[in-house]
C-alpha positions in Angstrom: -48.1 114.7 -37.2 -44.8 113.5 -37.3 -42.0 116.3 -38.7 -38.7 114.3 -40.0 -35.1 115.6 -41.0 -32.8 113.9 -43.6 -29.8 114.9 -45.9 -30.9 114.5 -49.7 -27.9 113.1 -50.6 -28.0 110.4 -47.9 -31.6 109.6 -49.4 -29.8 109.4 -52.7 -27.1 107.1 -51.8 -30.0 104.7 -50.4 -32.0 104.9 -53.4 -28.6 104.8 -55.4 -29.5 107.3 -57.9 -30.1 110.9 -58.2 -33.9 112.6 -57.7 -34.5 116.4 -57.7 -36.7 118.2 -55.2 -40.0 118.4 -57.7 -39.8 114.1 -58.0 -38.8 114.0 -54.2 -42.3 116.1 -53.7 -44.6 113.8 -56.0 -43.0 110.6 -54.3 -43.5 111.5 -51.0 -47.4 111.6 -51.7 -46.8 107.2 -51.6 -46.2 107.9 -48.5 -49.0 110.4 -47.5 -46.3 112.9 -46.7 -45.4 116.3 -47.3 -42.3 118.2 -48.5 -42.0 121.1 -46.2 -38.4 122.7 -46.7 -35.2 122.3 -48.2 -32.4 123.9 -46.4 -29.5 124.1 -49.3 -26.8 124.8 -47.0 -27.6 122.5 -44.9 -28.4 119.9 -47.4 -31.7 119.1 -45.3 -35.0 117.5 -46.3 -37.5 118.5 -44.1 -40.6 116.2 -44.8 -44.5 116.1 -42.7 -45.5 112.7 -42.5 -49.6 112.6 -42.0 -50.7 109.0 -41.1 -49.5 108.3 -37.6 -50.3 104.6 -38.4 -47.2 104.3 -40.4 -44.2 104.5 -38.1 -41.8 102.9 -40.7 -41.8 106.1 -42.9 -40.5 107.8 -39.7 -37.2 107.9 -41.0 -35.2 108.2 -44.4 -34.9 104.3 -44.7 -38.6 104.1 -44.2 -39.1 106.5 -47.4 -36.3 105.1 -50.0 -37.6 101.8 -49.1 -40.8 102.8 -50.4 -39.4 104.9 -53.0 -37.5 102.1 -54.2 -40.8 99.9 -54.8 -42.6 102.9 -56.5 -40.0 103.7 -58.8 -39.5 99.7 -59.9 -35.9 99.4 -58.7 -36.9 97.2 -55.7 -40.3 95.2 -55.7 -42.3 93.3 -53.2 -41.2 92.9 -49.1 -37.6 93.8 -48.4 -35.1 91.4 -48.0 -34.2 91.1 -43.7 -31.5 88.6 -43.1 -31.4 87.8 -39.2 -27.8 86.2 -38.1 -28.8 83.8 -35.3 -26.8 84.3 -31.9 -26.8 83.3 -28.3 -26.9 86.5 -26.9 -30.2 86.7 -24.4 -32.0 89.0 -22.5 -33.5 87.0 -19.4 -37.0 89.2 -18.0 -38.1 88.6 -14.2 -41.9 87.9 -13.1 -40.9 91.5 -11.0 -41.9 93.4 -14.4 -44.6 91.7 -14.8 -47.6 94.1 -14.2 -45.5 97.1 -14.7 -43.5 96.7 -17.9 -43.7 93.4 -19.0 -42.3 93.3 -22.5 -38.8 93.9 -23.9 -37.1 93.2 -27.4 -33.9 93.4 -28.8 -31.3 92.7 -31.5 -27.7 93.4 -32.1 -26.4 95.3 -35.5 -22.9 95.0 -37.0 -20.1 95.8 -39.5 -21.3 98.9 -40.1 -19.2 102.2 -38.4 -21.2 105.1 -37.0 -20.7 108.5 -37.6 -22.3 111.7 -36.4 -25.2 112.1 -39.2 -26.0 108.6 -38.4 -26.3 109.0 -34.6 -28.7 111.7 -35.5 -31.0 109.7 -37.6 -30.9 106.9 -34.9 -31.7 108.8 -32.4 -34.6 110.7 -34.6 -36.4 107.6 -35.2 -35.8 106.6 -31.8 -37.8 109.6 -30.5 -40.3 109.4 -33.2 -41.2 106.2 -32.3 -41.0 106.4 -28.7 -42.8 109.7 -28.2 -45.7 109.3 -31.0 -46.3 105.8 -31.7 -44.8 104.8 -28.1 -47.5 107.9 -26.5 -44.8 109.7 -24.8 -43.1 106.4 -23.9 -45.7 105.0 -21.8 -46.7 102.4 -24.5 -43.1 101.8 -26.0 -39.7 102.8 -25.3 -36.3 102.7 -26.5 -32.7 102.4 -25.8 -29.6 102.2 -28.1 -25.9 100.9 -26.9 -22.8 101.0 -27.7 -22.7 96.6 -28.1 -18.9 96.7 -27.3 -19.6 97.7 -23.9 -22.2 94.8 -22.7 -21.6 91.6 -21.2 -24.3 88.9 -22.0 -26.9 87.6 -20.2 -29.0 91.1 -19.5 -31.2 91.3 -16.7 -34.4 93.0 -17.1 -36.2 93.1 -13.8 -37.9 95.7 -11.3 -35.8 96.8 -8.0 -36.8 98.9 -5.4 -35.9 102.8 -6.4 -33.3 103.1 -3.8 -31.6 99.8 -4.4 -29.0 101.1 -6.8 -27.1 103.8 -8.3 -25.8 104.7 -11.5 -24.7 107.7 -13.9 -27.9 108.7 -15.7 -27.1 110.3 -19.0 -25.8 113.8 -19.9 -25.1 113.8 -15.9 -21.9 113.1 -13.9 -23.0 112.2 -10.1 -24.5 108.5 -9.4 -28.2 108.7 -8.5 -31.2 106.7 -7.3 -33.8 105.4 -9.4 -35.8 107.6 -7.0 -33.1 110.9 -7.5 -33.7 111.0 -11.0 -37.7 110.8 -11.1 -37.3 113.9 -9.0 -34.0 115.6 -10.0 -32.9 114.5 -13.9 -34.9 116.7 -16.4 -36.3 113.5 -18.3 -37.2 112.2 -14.9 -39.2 114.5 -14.3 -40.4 115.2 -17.8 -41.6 110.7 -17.6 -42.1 110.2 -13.8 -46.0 110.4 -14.6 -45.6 106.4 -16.0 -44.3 105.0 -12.9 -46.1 107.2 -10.6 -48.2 104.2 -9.8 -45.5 101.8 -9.0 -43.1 100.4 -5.9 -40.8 99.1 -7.9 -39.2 100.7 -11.2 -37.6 98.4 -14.1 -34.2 98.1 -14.7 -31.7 96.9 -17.4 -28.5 95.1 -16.0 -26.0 92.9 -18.0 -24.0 90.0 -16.2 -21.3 92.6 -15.0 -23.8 94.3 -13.1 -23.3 97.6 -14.8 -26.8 99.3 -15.4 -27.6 100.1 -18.8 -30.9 101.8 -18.8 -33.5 102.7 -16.2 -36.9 102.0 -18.9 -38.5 104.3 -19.8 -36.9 107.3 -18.2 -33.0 107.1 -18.9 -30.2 104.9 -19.8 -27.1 105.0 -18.4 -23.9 107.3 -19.2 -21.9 104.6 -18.7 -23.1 102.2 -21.3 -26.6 104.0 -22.6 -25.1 105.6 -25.8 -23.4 105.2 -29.0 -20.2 107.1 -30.2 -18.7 108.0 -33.5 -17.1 104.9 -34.6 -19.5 102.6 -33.1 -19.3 99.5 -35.2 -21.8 97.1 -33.2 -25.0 98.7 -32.2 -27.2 96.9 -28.9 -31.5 97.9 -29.6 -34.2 97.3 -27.5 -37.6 97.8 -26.7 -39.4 97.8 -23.5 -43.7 98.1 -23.0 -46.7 97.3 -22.6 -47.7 95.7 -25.5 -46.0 92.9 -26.9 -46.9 92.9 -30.5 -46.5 96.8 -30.8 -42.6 96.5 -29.1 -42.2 93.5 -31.8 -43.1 96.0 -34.5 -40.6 99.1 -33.3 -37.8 96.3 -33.3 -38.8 95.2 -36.5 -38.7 98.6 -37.9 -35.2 100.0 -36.9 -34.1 96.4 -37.4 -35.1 96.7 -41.2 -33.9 100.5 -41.2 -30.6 99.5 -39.8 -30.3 96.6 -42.2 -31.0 99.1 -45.2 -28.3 101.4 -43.9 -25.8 97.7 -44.4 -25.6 96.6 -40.7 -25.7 92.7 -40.1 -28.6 92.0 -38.0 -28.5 89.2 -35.0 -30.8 87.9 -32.9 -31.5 88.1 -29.0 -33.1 85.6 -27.2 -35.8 87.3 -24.9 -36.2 84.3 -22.0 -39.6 85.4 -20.1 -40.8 82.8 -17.2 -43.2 80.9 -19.3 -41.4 81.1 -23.1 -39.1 81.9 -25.2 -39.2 84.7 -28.1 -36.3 85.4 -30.3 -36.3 88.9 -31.6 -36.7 90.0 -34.4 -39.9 88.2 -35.0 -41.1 88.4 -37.8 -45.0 88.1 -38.5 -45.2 86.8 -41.7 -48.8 87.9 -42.2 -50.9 87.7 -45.1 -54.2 88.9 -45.9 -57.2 87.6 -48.9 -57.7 90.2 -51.3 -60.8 89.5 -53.8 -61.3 91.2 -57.2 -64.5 91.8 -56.9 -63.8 94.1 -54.0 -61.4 95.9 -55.6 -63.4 96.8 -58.3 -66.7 97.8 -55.9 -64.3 100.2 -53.6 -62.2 101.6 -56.9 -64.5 101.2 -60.3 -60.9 99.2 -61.4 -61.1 95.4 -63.0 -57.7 94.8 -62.0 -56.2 91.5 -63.4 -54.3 89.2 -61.5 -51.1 89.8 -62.6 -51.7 94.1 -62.2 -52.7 93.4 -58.7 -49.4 91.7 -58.1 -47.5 94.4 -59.7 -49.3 97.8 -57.8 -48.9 95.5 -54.2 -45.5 95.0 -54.9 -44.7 98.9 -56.0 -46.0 99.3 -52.5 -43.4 96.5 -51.0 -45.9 93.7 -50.4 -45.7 90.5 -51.7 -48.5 88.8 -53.5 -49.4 85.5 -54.3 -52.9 83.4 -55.2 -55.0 86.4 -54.3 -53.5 86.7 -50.5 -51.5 90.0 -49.9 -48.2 89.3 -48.1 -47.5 91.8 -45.4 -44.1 93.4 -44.5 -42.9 92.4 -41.1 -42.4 96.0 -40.2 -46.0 97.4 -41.0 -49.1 96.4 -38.5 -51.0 98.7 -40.1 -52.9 96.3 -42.0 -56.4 95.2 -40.2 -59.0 94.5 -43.1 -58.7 94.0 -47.0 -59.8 97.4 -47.3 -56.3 99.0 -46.1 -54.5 96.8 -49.0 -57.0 98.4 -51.6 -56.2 101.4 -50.0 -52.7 101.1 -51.2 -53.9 99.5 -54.5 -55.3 103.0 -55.1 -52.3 104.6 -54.1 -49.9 102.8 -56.2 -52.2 103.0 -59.2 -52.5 106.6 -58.9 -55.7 108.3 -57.3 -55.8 110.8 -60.8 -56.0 108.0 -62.7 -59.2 106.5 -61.7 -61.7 107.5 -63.8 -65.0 109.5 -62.7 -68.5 108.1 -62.9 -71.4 110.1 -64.4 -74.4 111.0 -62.2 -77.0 108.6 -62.3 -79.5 110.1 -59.5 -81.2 113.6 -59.2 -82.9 115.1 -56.6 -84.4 118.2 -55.7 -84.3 119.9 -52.2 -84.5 123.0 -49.9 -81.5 125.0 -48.1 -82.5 124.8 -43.8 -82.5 128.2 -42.9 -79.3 128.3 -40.9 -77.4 127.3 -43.7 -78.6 130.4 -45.7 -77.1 132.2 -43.2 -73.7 130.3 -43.1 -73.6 131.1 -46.8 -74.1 134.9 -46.1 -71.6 135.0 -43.4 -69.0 133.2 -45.4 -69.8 135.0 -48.3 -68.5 138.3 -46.3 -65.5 137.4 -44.8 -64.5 135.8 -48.7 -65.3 139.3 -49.5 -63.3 140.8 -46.7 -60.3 139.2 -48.2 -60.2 135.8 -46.5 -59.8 132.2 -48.2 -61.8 129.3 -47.2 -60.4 126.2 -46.6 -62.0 122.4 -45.8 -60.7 120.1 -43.5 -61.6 116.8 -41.9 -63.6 116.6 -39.3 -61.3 113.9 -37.6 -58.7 115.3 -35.6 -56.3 114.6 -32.9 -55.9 115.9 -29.0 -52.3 116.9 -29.4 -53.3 119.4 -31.8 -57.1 120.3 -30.6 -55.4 120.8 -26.7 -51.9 120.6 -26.2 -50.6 122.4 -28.8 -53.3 125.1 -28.2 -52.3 125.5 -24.8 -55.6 124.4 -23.2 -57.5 121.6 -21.8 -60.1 119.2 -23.0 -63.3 120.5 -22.8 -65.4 117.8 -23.9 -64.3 115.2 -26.7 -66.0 112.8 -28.4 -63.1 110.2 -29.0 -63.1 107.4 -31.7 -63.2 103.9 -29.8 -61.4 101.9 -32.2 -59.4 104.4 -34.3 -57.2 103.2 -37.6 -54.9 106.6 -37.1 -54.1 108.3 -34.1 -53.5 111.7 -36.5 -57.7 111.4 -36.9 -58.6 109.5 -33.6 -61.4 112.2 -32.3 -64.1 114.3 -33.1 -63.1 118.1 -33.5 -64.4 120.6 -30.9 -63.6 123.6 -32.2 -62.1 124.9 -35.9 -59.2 127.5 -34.7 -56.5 124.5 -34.7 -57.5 123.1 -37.7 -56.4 126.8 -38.8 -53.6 126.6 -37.0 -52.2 123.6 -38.5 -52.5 124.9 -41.7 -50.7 127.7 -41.1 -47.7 125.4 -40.3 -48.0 123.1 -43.5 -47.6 126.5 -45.4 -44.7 128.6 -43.5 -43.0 128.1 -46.9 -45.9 130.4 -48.6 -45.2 134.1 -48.4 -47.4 136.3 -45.9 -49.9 137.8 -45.3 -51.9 134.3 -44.4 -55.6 135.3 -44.2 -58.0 132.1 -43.9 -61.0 130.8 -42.4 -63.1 127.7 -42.4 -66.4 126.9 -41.7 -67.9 123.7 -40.4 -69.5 121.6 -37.7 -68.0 120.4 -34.4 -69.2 118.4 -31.8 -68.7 118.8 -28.2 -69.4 116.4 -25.2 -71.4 118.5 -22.3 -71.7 115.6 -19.4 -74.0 113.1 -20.6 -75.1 115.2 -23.4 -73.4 115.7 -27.4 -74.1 118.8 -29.2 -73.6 119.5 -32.7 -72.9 122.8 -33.7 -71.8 124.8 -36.7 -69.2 127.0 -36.0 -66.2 129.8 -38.3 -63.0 130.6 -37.5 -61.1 133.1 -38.8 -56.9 133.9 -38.5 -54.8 136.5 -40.2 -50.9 135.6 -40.0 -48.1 138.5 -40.6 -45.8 140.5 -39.3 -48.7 143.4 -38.5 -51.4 141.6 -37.5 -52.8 142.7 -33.8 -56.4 142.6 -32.5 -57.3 145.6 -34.0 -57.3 144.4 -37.3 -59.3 140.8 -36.1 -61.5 143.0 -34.2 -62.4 145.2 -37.6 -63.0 142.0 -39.7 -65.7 141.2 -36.8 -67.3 145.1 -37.0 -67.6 144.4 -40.8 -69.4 140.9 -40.4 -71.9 142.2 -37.9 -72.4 145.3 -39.4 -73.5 143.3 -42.6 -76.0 141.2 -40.4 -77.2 144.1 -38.4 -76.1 142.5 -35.5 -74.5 145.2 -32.1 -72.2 143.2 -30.3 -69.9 143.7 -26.8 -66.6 142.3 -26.0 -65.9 141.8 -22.4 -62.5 140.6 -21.0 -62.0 137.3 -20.9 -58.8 134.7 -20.4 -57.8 131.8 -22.7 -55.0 129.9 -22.9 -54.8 130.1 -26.8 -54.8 133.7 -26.5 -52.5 136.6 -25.0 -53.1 137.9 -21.7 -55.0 141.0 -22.0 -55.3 141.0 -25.6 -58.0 138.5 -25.9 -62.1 139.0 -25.7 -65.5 137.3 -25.3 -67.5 138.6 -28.1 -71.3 138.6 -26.6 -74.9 139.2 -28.6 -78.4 139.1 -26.7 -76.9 138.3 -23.7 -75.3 134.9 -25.3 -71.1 134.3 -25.4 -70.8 133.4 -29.0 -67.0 134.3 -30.3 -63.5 134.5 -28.9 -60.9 137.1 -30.6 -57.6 138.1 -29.9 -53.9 137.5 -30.7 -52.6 134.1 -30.9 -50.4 133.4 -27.7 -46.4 133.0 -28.0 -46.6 129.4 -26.7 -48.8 128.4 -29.4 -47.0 129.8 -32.5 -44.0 128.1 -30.7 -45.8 124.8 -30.4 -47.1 125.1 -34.5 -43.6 126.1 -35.4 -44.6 129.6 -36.4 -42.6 132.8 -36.6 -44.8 135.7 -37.6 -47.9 136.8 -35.2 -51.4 135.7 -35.3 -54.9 137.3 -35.2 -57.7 135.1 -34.6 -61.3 134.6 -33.9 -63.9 131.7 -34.1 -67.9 132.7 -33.7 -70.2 130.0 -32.7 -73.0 130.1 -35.9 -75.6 128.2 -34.4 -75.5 130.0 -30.8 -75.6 133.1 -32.7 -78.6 132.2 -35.2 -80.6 131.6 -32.2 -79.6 134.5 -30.7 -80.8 137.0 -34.0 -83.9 134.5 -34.0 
């Protein structure tokens, strides 16, 4: 989930009026975001942004572009004037099958200062290391334009061939030196580890302006206060996603009142001036609209809820920005039908089927056990059962232990099957650090989890506590409450798991089956979920454990 940072008054001078924290909340929701914090002093927005499948909101352009649509001062696709040039980027066949695909474009008139380098280089980041998956897929490189001297070379040398200042260093290195020695060589070294050769960027003086996708170069690899003419580009794997990430900071520098020229990327079989814009459209029907929403929309308030959301419309075919590629079936333009229209405002339908069934006898018992902990103090909360890796592993400090991953995903943020509910909780706990403590919550729900060949189902509760006090002790006496209640005698034994604290973390085990983990939430993990205050935690495997009293 993508965290960004943004003065409020700079969001104000782009949407050229004045909005107040409480309107700045309810617009975000266009954007499926959240406002997380305001730091007065600072004069700092601090904003969650939940669909991974939207990397144009990724910055503060993104959002009072959008803004501007939903509040009527702007309406249908952005205006993006491209300046032609004859500057040109000339790619070798040497990239090839290691990096093959590069954009760019030049931006100028428009002077630099320090908050501005800040919001360049958040985007950048954003969309390198989220939507570019840790740069393998996309990364990019911003220049001082002054300092270049057309053509540029993009090609792939052998790692020892040449040397140049890498930045934030002072010594020349190797290609090779810095996969081994420069922290961000090391940190990327993984996406080359399968290669001889390693791209590089040179312009026609030979100076080296970036190694993709490790570093650029101190030399030329950076803008400075005062910057007037700005050099972007884009090097992956994927053409039409590098398109998109040059579209986007394109249109975001454009916003901000740069001039925007093009670069003429020359590969060895054609020719592809950049920016490109896609100039896609899509058929929307009526009838559609009205079976996914219950709304008879009219042609003419169609137009008007597309355009809110910066789309233009005309004879029934949606018109799609050229910075969005989020757009793969009529059904994602309804979805933002809805959105503009206003979710609250759709109507309910009354209940035209009844039906008359039985509870399975597990889920009696879920409702007794959840009944407890409610009673122990604890507030449930529901969650989808679509997650993501980052925040199922990494973030919880351990590895995959058996994912069922979606093939085809629309969102990376919901892109596999959960395996277990403690990060779920987890997450929560950092979209509410603004909500005093004590934090007690748990949810209950199924997960799935892939055992070699084999998927399992089961039904699983997890349970945290979040304050300054909180310690195993008090987990471990939520746990003696439960079981008492269910007549159930229970042993810890010690146990190690990454989640958890060294010696302050159990196996919780019932008729000789492992059914629960407790403990205290490791330091590494209330680091990675941005949390200051300590965390008690425990998740109990329902369905092992209903077998087990059976």
């Amino acid at each position: 989930m993508p965290t960004i940072t943004f003065s409020l008054q700079d969001l104000q001078d782009l949407l050229k009026r004045k909005i107040n924290l409480e309107q700045l909340k309810d617009l975000l929701h266009y954007a499926k975001g959240d406002f997380e914090d305001y730091d007065e002093e600072e004069d700092e927005v601090k904003v969650d942004l939940s669909d991974t499948n939207l990397p144009y909101l990724w910055s503060v352009e993104g959002i009072s572009r959008l803004i501007k649509g939903v509040l009527g001062k702007e309406k249908g696709i952005p205006k993006l004037k491209i300046n032609k040039s004859k500057y040109s980027v000339i790619v070798d066949r040497s990239v090839k099958k290691i990096r093959p695909y590069i954009d760019a474009f030049v931006a100028k008139e428009c002077k630099v200062d320090d908050y501005l380098i800040k919001q360049i280089i958040q985007l950048q980041e954003k969309l390198s290391e989220t939507y570019g998956r840790k740069r393998k897929k996309i990364a990019i490189g911003v220049y001082s334009h002054k300092k270049i001297k057309y053509p540029i070379y993009y090609k792939a040398i052998d790692p020892e061939s040449i040397k140049f200042v890498p930045l934030e260093f002072r010594k020349e290195m190797t290609q090779k030196q810095i996969l081994e020695e420069h922290p961000k060589g090391k940190e990327y070294a993984w996406i080359l580890k399968d290669f001889k050769k390693y791209p590089i960027l040179i312009d026609d003086k030979n100076e080296v302006l970036s190694f993709p996708p490790i570093i650029n170069s101190n030399t030329t690899g950076k803008i400075e206060e005062d910057d007037d003419e700005i050099f972007f580009e884009a090097t992956g794997i994927n053409l039409e996603e590098v398109l998109l990430v040059t579209n986007i900071f394109a249109q975001a520098l454009y916003d901000r009142g740069f001039k925007i020229y093009s670069v003429n990327v020359k590969y060895p079989d054609k020719k592809i001036t950049t920016p490109y814009l896609f100039n896609e459209k899509i058929k929307i029907k009526r009838e559609t609209i009205k079976e996914l929403l219950g709304l008879d929309l009219k042609e003419s308030e169609i137009k008007k809820l597309l355009e809110r959301m910066r789309y233009n419309y005309v004879r029934g075919k949606a018109l799609i920005p050229p910075y969005r590629k989020d757009i793969l079936h009529e059904v994602d333009v309804i979805e933002d039908i809805a959105i503009s229209y206003g979710y609250d405002k759709i109507k309910s339908l009354p209940l035209t089927t009844y039906s008359i069934g039985n509870k399975l006898p597990i889920v009696e018992f879920i409702d007794k056990v959840r009944e407890i902990v409610i009673g122990l103090g604890y507030q449930e909360i529901l969650s989808p059962i679509l997650i993501n890796k980052d925040v199922l592993y990494e973030k919880m400090n351990i590895q995959d232990f058996g994912t069922v991953e979606i093939d085809h995903y629309m969102s990376e943020t919901y892109s596999v099957v959960r395996t277990w509910l403690l990060p779920i909780l987890m997450e929560f706990l950092q979209k509410n650090r603004h909500i005093e403590y004590p934090q007690k919550v748990f949810e209950q729900g199924p997960v799935t989890v892939r055992k070699g060949d084999e998927i399992k189902d089961y039904e699983r509760i997890a349970i945290v506590s979040a304050h300054e006090k909180t310690d195993f002790t008090e987990t471990k006496q939520v746990l003696d409450s439960l079981f008492r209640d269910l007549g159930i005698n229970y042993e810890i034994e010690e146990t190690e798991h990454g989640s958890f604290i060294e010696g302050r973390v159990g196996r919780v085990v019932f008729n000789g089956k492992e059914i629960a983990y407790i403990g205290e939430i490791s330091p590494v993990v209330l680091k990675n979920f941005g949390l200051s205050v300590p965390v008690s935690a425990m998740e109990i495997n329902l369905s092992e454990l209903f077998e087990a009293i059976k």
